[in-house]
Every structure is written in structure tokens, then in C-alpha cells.
N, C-alpha and C positions, 0 to 999 in steps of 0.2 A: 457569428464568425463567418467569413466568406471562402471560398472555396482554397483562394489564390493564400490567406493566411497560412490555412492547414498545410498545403504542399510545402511552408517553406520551414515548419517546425517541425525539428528531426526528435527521434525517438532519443530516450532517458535509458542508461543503463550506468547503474552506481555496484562498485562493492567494494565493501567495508569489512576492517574487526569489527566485531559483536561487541561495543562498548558503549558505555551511554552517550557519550559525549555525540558519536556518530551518526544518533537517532538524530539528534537536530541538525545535522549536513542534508540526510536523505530526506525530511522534511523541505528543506531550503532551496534541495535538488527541484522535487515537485512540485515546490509551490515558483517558481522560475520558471517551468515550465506550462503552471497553469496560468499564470500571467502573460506569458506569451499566445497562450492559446484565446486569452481574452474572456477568460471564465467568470461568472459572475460572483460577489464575494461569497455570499453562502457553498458556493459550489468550492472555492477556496479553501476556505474554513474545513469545510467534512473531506475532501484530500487529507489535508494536513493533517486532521485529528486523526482520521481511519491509518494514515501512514503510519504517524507518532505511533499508535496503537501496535499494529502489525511488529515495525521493528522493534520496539521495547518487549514486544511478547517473546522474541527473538533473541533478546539481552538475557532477557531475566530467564526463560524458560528451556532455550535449546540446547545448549550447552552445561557441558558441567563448570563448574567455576575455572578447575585451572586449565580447560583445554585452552593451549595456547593459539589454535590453528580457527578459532571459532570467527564466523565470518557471516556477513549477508548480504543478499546483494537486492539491487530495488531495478524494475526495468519496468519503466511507462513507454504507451505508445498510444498517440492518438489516433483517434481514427474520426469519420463524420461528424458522430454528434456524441462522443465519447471516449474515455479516459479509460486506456487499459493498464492495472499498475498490477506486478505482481513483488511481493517481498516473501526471498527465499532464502534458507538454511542449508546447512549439511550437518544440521544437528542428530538427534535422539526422537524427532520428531514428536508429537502431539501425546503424550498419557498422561493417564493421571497423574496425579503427586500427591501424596497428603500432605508434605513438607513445603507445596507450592506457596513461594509468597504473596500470592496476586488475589485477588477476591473474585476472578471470574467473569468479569464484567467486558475483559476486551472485545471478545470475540462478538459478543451481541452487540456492542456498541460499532463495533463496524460493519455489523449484517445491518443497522438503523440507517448506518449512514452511506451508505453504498446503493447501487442500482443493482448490481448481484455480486454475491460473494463466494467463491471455492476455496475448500480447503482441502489440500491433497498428496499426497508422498511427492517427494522430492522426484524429477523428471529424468534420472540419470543412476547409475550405480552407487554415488557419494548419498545418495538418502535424501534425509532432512526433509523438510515441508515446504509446500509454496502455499502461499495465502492470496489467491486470484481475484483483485476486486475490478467492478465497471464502476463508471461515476457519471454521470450523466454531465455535460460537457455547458448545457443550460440547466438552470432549475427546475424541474419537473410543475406540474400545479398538485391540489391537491388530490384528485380525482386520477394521477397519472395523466394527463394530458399535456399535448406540448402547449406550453403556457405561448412560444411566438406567434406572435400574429399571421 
């Protein structure tokens, strides 16, 4: 990606009801803008899936079924040589549940697929959780090293 691209691809900020439907917008949002940023497929691929992941955890988990007001919002910003997304709630934030219907598996599945991942109380008075991911903006190799020449 060259310097003169980055400058001209503006920051991503989405929000949405907390419904499924709108997982696949803020997926379509990011991947839009990973495509402008000229990211390579694999790097594509684990945005999308780590989003997918985030805000479905956000459908299913943050909210109680009939809060009408239940909402979240996704804000990317590139930077150098990386993808900063965060997907945020004004839910009930992160506990247990025995009742939980999910098998558990998001949260690790996007700490796999990320460069780093936080997850942390809502930044403001209104609560809820953000889930702070990097993505590395080129493929990494396996070793960590920058695979460019």
C-alpha cells in the first residue's frame, strides 16, 4: 500500500440495532474498506470473520431480548500498516450466563485471528463493552516477520 493510498481512505464509523440482519452491513462496511485499503485476501477473510464474530456476540449476548434501544456501533481506522476496528455495545456487558446460547468459541476465534485483541467496559457512562481488535493490514509470515520484501 503506498503512502498517497492511506491518506485518501477515511475512517469507518457504523451504528446499528443489534439485529442479525445488521451483522452482514457492518461486515460489508469493513470489508469496503479493506478493499480500498488494498488488503491482501487472507487479511480480508479474518476482518470479516473476527467482525462477524464481535457483532453477533453483540446480538446474541448484550442485550436482553426485548430491549428495544439495543444498538452497536463498529468504528475502523487505518493507520500504517494496520486495521484498527473496534465493535461497541451499551449492553449488560461480558458475564457469565448458564443460559448463554453460544458454545464459547468467539472470543478465541478472534484473539486467532487478530494481531491484538481488548476487551474492556464501555468508554462513557452508557456501559456496555468494546472489543478492540488490530489486524495487520499485510499478512504477517510465520515467524512474525514482515513477509515484504
Amino acid at each position: 500500500m503506498t503512502e498517497a493510498m492511506s491518506e485518501t481512505v477515511s475512517d469507518v464509523w457504523l451504528g446499528v440495532p443489534a439485529r442479525p440482519e445488521n451483522v452482514a452491513i457492518a461486515r460489508q462496511a469493513l470489508a469496503g474498506l479493506c478493499e480500498a485499503l488494498g488488503t491482501d485476501a487472507k487479511v480480508l477473510a479474518d476482518v470479516k470473520l473476527a467482525v462477524t464474530e464481535a457483532c453477533t456476540n453483540v446480538v446474541v449476548h448484550a442485550y436482553a431480548e426485548d430491549d428495544e434501544h439495543a444498538s452497536f456501533e463498529v468504528e475502523a481506522t487505518p493507520g500504517a500498516d494496520e486495521l484498527l476496528v473496534v465493535v461497541r455495545d451499551y449492553g449488560r456487558g461480558i458475564v457469565p450466563r448458564a443460559e448463554s446460547p453460544g458454545l464459547g468459541l468467539g472470543l478465541p476465534l478472534i484473539a486467532a485471528l487478530t494481531r491484538t485483541v481488548q476487551i474492556r467496559s464501555g468508554s462513557d457512562a452508557r456501559g456496555g463493552t468494546e472489543v478492540v481488535m488490530t489486524f495487520a493490514l499485510q499478512p504477517e509470515s510465520e515467524d512474525g516477520s514482515d513477509p515484504r520484501p
